[in-house]
N, C-alpha and C positions, 0 to 999 in steps of 0.2 A: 246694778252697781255692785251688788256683792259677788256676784260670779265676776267680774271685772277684779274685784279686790282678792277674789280669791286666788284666780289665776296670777295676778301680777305676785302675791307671796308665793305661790307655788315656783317664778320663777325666779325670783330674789334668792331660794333658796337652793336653785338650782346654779346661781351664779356661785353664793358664797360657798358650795362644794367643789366647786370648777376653781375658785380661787384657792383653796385649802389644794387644792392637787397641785397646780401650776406652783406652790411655794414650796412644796416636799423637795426632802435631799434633791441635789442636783448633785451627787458623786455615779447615778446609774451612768453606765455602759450606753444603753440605748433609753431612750425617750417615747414611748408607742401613746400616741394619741388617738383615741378612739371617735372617729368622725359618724357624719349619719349616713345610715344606708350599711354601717357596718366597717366601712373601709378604715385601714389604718396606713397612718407615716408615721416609718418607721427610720431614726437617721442614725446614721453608724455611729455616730462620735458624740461627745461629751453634747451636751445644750448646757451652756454655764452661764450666759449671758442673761441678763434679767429680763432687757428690751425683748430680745429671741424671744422671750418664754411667755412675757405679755403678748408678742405679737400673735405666737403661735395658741398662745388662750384665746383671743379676740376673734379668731378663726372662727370656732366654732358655734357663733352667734352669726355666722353670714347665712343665708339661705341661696344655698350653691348645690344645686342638683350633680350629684357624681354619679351617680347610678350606670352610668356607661364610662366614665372614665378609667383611669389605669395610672398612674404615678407613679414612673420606673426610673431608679436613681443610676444615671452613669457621671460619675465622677467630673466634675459636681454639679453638672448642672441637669434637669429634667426632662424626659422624656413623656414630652404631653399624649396619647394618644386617645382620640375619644370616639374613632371609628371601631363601635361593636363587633364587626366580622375580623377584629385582628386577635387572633386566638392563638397562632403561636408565633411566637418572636424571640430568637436566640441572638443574642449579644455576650461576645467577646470582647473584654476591656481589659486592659492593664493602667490602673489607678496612679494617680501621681501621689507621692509621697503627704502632702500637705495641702489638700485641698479645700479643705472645708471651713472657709473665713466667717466671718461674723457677719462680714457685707451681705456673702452672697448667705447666709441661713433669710437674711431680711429679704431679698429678693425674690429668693423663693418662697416665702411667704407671701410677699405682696402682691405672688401671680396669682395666689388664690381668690385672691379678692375679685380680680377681672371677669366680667362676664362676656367671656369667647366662645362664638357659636365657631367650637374646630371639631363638627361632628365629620368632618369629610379632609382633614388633615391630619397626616401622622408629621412632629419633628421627631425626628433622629439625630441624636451628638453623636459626630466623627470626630473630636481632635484636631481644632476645639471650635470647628465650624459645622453649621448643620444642616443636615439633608431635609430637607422640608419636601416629601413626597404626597401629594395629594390623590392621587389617581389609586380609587378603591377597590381596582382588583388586585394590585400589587398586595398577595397574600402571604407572601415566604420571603423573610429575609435574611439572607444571611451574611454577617459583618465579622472579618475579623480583624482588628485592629491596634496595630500599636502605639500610642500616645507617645510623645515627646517628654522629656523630661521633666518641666516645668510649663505647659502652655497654657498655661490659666491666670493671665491675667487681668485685673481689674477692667479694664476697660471692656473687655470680651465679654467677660459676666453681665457687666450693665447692659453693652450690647444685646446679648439674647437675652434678660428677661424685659430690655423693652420690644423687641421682636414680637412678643407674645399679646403685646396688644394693639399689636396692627391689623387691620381689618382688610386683607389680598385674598384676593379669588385668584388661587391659583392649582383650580380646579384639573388643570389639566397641561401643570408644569410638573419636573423632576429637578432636581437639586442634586448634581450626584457629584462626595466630594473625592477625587482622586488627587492625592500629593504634589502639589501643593494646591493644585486650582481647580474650581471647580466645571463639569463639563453637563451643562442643560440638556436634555434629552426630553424630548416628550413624546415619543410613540408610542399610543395609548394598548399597543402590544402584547408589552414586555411585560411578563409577567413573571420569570423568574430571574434573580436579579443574583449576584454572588461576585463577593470583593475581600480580595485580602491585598490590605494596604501596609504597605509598610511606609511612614511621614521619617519624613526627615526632621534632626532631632531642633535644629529651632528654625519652625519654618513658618511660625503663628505671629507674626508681627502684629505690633497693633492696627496699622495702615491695613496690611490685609484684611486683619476682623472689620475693620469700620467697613470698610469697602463690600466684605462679604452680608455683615450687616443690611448695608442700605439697597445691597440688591431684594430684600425682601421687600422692599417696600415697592418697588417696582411694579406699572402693573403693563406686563412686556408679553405682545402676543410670539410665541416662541412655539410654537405648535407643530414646526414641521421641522423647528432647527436645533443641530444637535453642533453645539459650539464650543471650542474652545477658548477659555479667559487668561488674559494676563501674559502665557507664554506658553510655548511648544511643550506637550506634556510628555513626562519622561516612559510614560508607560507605551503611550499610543503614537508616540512621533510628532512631525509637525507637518499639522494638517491644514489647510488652506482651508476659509471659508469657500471660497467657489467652488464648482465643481471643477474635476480633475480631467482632462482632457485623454491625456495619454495612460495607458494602463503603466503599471510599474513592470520596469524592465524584468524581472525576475519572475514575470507571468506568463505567460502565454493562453492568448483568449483562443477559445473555441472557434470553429468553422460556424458554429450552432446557435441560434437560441436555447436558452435556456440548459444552457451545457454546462458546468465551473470551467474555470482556465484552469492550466495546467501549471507545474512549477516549471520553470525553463530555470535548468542544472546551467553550471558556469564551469569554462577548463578546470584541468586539473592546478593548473600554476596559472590561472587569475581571478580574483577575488571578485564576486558579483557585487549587484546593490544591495545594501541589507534589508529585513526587513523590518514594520513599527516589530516592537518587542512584543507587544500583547500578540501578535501573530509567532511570533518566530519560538515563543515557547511551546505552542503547540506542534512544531515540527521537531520532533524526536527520532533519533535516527539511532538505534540499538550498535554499537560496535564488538567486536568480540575478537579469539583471535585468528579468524580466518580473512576477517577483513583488510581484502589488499591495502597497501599506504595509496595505490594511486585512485580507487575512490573513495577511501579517508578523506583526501586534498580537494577529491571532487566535492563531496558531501559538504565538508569545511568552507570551501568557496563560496556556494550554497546556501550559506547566510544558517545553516541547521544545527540543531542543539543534539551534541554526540552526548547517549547515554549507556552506562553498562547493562548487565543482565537485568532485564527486565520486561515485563507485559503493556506496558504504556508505549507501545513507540507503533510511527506507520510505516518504517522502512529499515531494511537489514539488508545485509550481504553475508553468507553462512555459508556452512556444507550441507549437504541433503540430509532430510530428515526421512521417516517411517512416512508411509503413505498416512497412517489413521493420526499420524501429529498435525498432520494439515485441516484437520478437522477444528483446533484449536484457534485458527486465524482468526480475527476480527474482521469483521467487515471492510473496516479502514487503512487494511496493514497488505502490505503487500510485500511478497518473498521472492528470491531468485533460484527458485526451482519448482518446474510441476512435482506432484507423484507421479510414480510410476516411468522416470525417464532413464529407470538402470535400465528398463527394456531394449535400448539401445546403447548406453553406456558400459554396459557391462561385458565384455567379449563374447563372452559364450552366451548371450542372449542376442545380441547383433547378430553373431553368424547365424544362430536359428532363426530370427526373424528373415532374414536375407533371403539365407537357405529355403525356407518354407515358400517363398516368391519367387524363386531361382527356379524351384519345379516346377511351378506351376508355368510362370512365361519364359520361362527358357534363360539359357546362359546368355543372348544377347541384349537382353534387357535386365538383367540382374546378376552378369560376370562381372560384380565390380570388386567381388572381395575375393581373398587367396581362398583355396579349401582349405577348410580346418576341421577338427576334432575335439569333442572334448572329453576329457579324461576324468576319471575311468572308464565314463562310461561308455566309450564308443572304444577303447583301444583294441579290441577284437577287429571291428573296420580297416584301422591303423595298420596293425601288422599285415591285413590281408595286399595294401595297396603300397606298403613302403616296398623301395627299391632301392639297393647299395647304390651309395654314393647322392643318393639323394641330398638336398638341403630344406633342412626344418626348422623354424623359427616357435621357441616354447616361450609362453608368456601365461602370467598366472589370471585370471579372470578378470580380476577387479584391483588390478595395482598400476601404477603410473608413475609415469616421470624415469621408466627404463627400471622401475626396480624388479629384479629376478627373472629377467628377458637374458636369453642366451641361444646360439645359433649351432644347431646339432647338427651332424649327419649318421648317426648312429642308435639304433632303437635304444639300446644298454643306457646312453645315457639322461633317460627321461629318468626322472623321479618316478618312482613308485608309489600308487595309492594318494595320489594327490591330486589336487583339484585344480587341472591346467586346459590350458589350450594349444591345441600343436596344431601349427597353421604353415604351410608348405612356404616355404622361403623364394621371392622375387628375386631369380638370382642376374635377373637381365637389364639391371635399374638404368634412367638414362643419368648421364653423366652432367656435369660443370666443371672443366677446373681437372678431370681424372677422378673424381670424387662423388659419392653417392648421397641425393639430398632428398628429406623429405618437403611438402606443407603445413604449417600450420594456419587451418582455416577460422574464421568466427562467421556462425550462425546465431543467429538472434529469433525464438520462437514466441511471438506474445500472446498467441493461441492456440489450441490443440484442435477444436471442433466450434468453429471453420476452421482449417488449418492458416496461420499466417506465419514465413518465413522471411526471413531476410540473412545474405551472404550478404558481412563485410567486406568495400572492393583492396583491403591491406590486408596482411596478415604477415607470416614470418615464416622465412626459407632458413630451414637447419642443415647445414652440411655437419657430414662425419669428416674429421681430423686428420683420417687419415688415406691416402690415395685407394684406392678399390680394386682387389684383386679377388675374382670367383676359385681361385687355385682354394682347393680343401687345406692343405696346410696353414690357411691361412684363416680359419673358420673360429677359432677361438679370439682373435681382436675386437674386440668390442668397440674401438674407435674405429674401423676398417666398416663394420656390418650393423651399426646401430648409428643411427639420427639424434638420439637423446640428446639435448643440449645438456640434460644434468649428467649425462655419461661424459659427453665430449670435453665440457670444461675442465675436467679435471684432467685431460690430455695435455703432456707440456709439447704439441703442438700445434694445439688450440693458440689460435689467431682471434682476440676482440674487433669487431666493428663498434665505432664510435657515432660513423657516419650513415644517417638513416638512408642517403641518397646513393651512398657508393657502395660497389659491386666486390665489394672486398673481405676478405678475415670470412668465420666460417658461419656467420649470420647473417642472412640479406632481409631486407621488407618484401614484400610481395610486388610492390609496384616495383624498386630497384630489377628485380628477377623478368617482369613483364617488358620491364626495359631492354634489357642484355639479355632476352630469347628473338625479340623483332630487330633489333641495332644487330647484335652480331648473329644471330640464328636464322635471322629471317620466317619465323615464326610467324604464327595467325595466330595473335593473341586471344584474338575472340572467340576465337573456336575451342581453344583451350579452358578460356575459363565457361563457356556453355557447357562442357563435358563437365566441368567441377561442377555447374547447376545443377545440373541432371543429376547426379552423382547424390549431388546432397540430399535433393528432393527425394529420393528415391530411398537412401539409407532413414528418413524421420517417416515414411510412409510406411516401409515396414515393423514401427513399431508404435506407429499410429492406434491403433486400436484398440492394445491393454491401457498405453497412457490416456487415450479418451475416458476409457472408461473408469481407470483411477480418478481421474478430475472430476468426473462426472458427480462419483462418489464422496469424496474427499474434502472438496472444494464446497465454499459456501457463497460463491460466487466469481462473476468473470475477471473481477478485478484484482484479486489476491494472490495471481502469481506470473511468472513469466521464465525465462531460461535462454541462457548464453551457450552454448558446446563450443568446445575446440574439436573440431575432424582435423585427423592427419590421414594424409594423403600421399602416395609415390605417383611415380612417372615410372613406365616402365620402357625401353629404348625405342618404344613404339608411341610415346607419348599417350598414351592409355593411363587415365587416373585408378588408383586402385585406393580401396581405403581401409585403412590400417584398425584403425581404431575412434571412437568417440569420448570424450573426455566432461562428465557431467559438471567439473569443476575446475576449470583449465586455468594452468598458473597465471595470474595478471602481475608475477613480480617486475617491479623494471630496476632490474642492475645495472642496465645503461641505458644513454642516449638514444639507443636506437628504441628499446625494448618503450619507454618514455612515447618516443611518438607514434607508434601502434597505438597502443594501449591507453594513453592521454586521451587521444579525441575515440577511440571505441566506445569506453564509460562514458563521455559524455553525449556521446549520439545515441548510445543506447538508453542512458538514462531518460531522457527527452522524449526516445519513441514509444517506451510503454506509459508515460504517462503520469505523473504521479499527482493526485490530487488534494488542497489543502483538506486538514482533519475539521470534519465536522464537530467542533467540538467546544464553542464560543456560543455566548451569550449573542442576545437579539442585536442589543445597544453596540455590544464589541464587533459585531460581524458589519448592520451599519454603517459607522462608524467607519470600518477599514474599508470599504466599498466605495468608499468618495475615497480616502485618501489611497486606493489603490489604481483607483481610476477605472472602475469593474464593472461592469451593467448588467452581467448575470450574475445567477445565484454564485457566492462564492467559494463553498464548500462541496465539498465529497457526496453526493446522491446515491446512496444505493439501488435505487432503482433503477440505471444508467447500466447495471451490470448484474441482475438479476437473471435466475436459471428458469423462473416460474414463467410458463405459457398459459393462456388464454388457451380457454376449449377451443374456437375460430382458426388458432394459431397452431395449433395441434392438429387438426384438421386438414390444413395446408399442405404441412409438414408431412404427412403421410399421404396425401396424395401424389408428391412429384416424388417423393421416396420410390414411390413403384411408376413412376415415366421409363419407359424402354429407350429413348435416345434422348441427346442431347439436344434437336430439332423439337422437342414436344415442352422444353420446358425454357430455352433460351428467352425466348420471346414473351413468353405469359407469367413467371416467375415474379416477374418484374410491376405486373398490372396496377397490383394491389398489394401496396409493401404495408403492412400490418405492424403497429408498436413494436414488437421484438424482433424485425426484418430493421425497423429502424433504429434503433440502436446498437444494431452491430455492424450498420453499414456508416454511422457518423462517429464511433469508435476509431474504424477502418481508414476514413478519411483525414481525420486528426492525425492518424499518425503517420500517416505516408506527408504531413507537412513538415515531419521534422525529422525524417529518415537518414539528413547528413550523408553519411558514405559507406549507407547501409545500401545495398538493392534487392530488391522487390525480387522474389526468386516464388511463390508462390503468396497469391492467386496471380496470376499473369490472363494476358489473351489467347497463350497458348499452353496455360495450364492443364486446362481438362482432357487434353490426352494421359495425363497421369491418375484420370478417375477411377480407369480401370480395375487399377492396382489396391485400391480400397478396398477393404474388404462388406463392401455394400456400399447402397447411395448414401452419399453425406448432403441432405438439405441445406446446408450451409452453404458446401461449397459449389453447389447450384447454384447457389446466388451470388456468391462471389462474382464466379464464373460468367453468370449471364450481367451483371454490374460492368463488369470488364468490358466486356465483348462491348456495352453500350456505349459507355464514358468515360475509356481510357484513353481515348483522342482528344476531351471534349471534358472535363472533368466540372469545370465552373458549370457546365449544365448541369451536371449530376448533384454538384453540391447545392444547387438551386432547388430543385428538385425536393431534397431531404430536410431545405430551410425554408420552404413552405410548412413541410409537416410540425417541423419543430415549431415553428412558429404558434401554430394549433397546438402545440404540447402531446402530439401523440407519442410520441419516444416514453413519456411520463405517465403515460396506462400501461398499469402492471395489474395481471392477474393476482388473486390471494391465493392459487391453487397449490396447495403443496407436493413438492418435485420429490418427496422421499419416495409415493410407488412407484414411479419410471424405475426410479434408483436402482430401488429393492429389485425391480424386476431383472432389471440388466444386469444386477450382481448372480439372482438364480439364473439365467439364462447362461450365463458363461460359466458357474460351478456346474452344472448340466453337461455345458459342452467338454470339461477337464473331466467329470468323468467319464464319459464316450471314450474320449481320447486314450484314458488311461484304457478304458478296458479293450481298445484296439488292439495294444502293447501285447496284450495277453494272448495274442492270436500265435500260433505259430509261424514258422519261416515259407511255408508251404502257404499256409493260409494267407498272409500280409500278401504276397508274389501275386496270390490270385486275386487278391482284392483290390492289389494297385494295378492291373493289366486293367483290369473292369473301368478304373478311374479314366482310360485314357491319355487325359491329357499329362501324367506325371510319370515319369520314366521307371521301369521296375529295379533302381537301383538298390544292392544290399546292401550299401556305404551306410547306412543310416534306417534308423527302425521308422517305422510308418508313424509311430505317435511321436517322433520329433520331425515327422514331414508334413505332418497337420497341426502340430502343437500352435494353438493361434489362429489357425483359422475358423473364419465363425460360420454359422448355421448356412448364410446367406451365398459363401462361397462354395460350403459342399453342395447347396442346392444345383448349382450350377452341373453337377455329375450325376444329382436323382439316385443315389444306388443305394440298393439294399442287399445286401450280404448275407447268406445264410450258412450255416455250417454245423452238422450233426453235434456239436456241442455249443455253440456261442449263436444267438440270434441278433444281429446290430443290427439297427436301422436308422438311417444318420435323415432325419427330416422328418 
């Protein structure tokens, strides 16, 4: 009895202290009540009330284990969380002016009293409805959000804190609330969750809160559904509870298992479907100002969000960059140009690339360019083989659109000490009309190593202005002896065509042209454009092998780049294509009608054939989510491993054995046997895109491609298998695609070696600074010596037009193999192998 009586004064006295506190000034700022276990509430504003202050005294007579709880004040109502593992929890709020009533200081009081077993629920206040997420691996969350001006009304408050003494297992629901309604989600998944919501400013009705309310009491097995309440949400679209039958017109599914669809681009002048908004913000599409207005309009249609200078976007239209800025692409981002394609864009690398395949197989398989020079460095050549009265066409290296082209017959008139190209002038062109015309072609390349091309079947016939006369007097007319459209227009007898179909004014289409050579010429139109095949094939082969191997280099995978050329091409009165020039960035303006329908449907056939895949860049619930309402049954984003450079040692293996096959009979057949993950993904690539090639043709890998293998300068593994693919199931394609959707099926496409590709790399970077300088120390031979050392070669004619090290400049180890020779000379020792 007296340890009884003691104790009971011991706590008498511990009240009458507690009540001396609770009756001090009530003018503080803040209120800190010190609980047990240590913990303090702490409330931002005045406690002035008497009731508040007894209540908030009476508190700490309950016997309420907090030792794992957390009491986090967001405006104004609380944030119970009593799961231990939630360690970090960042909350963005913007406070409403007057929240903090009398009601609700009681209310929140009164939860304390509740004895809630919410060791396995977190509530979260949104504004001014609440996330009640149970699922306890959900460890990161991040909220940003804006409140409404006033949404805190009485009813709401009552509402949640009788919330809190309801007893739901809802162990393994999500609560998530986006503007205005909220959308259930429970894939036990989703572990990193991130929302920034902007609410509309009165969108908290009381009906809503009761409604949101009594869904907690609910006990709703919800386990697999992810639902939309009340109405079509403005962020995600409107999504149908059932499943979604048809995919969304703006996709385009795969040949494949397990492939993403692709974005199918919409004309230039018609507006596609759009798509939900939570997707369409992640389609960034950089604009700048090289980019044409006609795939502005395409992009635009495209449902894509144009952004300026910036590192956040997966798609642009630009001018060429430095090879080592390619190095900077992301995974996801894809650009319209390789490295390394001035190799053929540039004049005086064209003709060297040409020229150097010219010697080796001769002028009937590589006369397709005029002979030219470049200056300075060759004009010793120059003067040896000019002839009075000759016609010579000077053009500066690297310029376009006719600027600083002019038509000479006299040495005197070249510039001096400048860096051009003097290329013997076609003075035999065929006619139209009394008038000299050139083409302009589109190639479309969406890969280098395999090589895949594609010749648009349109393009644009330029006539000169003015009638065509070879008389030399006549040699300075620039509208007489130039094709330039940007020369000729400014001719005031330059004729506009309006009309894409008619044969008239001094621009035609390609098809209009194919037309009025068979109607009135009586022409074999197919024959003509077979010699433009060849033509092309042949000009991107010989500069095949630096761009591989800038890509090689450069590139951080297969998906990041691709390239349009414009080739101009003549006719010469023997209907022999000759080709002028290649253009890395060829004008897509359209000043008219005509130029409109070219160029219209080019950009969007081209867009479509390379491919473009949505941004990996959405949350689990977001991506979900848009998979029903897209109508998607494969993954729906961007895989990099779909377009990885890394090989399997197995695959590497492979690779070097049909590498050294001496004919095409050794590997047709067997190539095939055993297609290996990285064999299948470049051949369900391959497939994909010849579904949507439009009025693009297939001009390489064909069935009768591999007569062009030669010309490589070594076996390309790839284009083996192109090759032997072709030969099998270019008649018969639904077999082939069957074939590669078994494997997909298996998910072998999706085995990716970890091997890192920088040694190859590195290797093939030494191997060709090796071979440049071989080359270079060729140079240093004398005139005597080069003479003797290309008789030795055989196969390359002894001419002096040109030094030895720009008649090998480019070719690699595997092609001087083919001559074995070793050179010696009482001063220089070479030995090329």
């Amino acid at each position: 009895m007296d340890i009884e009586n003691r104790n009971y004064k011991n706590i008498k006295k511990v009240i009458i202290k507690i009540k001396k506190k609770v009756n001090t000034s009530n003018k503080a700022s803040a209120f800190p009540i010190k609980l047990l276990n240590n913990h303090k509430l702490n409330l931002s504003v005045p406690l002035t009330s008497k009731n508040t202050q007894k209540t908030l005294g009476a508190n700490l007579y309950q016997n309420i284990d907090l030792s794992s709880e957390r009491l986090l004040k967001l405006a104004p109502y609380p944030i119970l969380d009593t799961d231990p593992g939630l360690k970090n929890l960042n909350f963005s709020s913007k406070l409403s002016r007057y929240p903090h009533s009398i009601d609700t200081q009681k209310t929140l009081s009164a939860n304390l009293h509740q004895k809630i077993d919410l060791r396995s629920e977190r509530l979260l206040k949104l504004a001014s409805d609440p996330i009640l997420v149970t699922d306890p691996r959900l460890k990161n969350l991040n909220i940003s959000n804006k409140l409404s001006t006033s949404p805190h009304s009485l009813d709401t408050q009552k509402t949640l804190g009788a919330n809190l003494h309801q007893n739901i297992d809802q162990s393994s629901e999500r609560l998530l609330k986006l503007a205005p309604y909220p959308i259930l989600g429970t894939d036990p998944g989703l572990k990193n969750l991130n929302f920034s919501n902007k609410l509309s400013r009165s969108l908290h009705s009381i009906d809503t809160q009761k409604i949101l309310g009594a869904d907690l009491h609910q006990k709703i097995d919800l386990s697999s559904e992810i639902l939309p309440k009340l109405a079509p949400d403005p962020i995600l679209g409107n999504c149908e509870q059932e499943n979604i039958s048809e995919p969304h017109s703006a996709l385009r599914l795969s040949l494949f298992s397990s492939v993403p669809p692709y974005i199918r681009f919409s004309s230039h002048d018609v507006k596609g479907e759009s798509f939900p908004i939570a997707l369409k913000v992640l389609l960034k599409w950089e604009i700048n100002c090289m980019t044409p207005i006609v795939v502005r309009h395409t992009i635009q249609n495209s449902d894509f969000k144009l952004v300026g200078k910036s590192n956040d976007w997966f798609g642009t239209w630009g001018k060429h960059m430095k090879s080592l800025n390619f190095k900077t692409l992301r995974d996801q981002q894809k650009f319209n140009h390789f490295p390394g394609t001035f190799e053929i864009g540039r004049k005086d690398r064209l003709w060297k690339n040409l020229h150097r395949l010219m010697l080796i197989y001769g002028n009937d398989q590589f006369g397709i360019i005029p002979t030219s020079y470049i200056l300075p460095r060759d004009v010793r050549s120059l003067k040896q083989v000019w002839k009075k009265n000759d016609k010579w066409i000077v053009k500066p290296p690297a310029s376009a659109r006719g600027t600083g082209i002019c038509v000479i017959s006299k040495l005197s008139q070249i510039p001096n000490n400048e860096h051009l190209v003097v290329q013997r002038y076609i003075d035999n062109p065929y006619l139209i009309n009394d008038t000299k015309f050139d083409l302009r072609l589109y190639i479309l390349i969406t890969s280098i190593n395999p090589l895949r091309l594609y010749l648009y079947d349109n393009g644009l016939v330029r006539f000169a202005s003015v009638k065509y006369s070879s008389d030399l007097t006549t040699i300075s007319d620039r509208y007489m002896h130039l094709t330039n459209y940007s020369i000729n227009r400014l001719s005031s007898q330059y004729t506009q065509n309006e009309d894409a179909d008619a044969c008239q004014g001094h621009k035609w289409t390609l098809r209009s042209l194919w037309t009025y050579m068979e109607k009135e010429r009586k022409i074999d139109v197919k024959k003509l454009w077979d010699s433009l095949a060849d033509l092309v094939v042949k000009t991107v082969i010989s500069g095949e092998l630096p761009m591989s191997q800038m890509c090689s280099s450069n590139l951080g995978n297969r998906y990041n780049a691709y390239e349009l050329f414009g080739i101009d091409v003549l006719f010469d009165e023997n209907l022999k294509p000759w080709i002028l020039e290649v253009n890395i960035s060829p004008s897509l303006h359209t000043s008219s009608p005509l130029d409109v329908a070219v160029k219209g449907p080019l950009i969007k056939d081209l867009m479509n054939v390379v491919g473009y895949h949505i941004p990996n860049k959405m949350s689990l619930t977001t991506n979900n989510i848009l998979l029903k309402m897209l109508g998607v049954n494969s993954p729906l984003c961007y895989d990099k491993r779909l377009y990885t450079f890394n090989l399997s040692a197995k695959e590497r293996k492979k690779q070097e054995y049909f590498a050294n096959v001496e004919s095409r009979e050794k590997y047709i057949d067997t190539i095939l046997e055993d297609l290996l993950p990285d064999d299948v993904r470049h051949l369900i690539t391959y497939e994909d895109e010849l579904t949507e090639i439009g009025s693009f043709q297939k001009v390489f890998p064909t069935t009768s491609s591999f007569k062009y293998h030669e010309f490589f300068d070594g076996p390309r593994y790839y284009n083996m298998l192109f090759d032997a693919w072709e030969c099998k199931y270019s008649n018969k394609r639904e077999e082939g695609i069957a074939v590669l959707e078994k494997l997909c099926q298996l998910k072998v496409h999706l085995e990716v070696s970890d091997i890192n590709e920088e040694q190859p790399k590195t290797c093939d970077t030494l191997q060709n600074t090796q071979m440049e300088v071989e080359i270079s120390d060729i140079d240093k031979l004398n005139d005597h010596q080069q003479t003797k050392f290309l008789e030795r070669l055989g196969n390359i004619p002894c001419s002096r037009e040109h030094s030895l090290g720009n008649i090998l400049s480019g070719t690699s180890l595997v092609m001087i193999k083919k001559c074995m020779i070793t050179f010696a000379s009482s001063e220089v020792s070479l030995k090329l192998w």
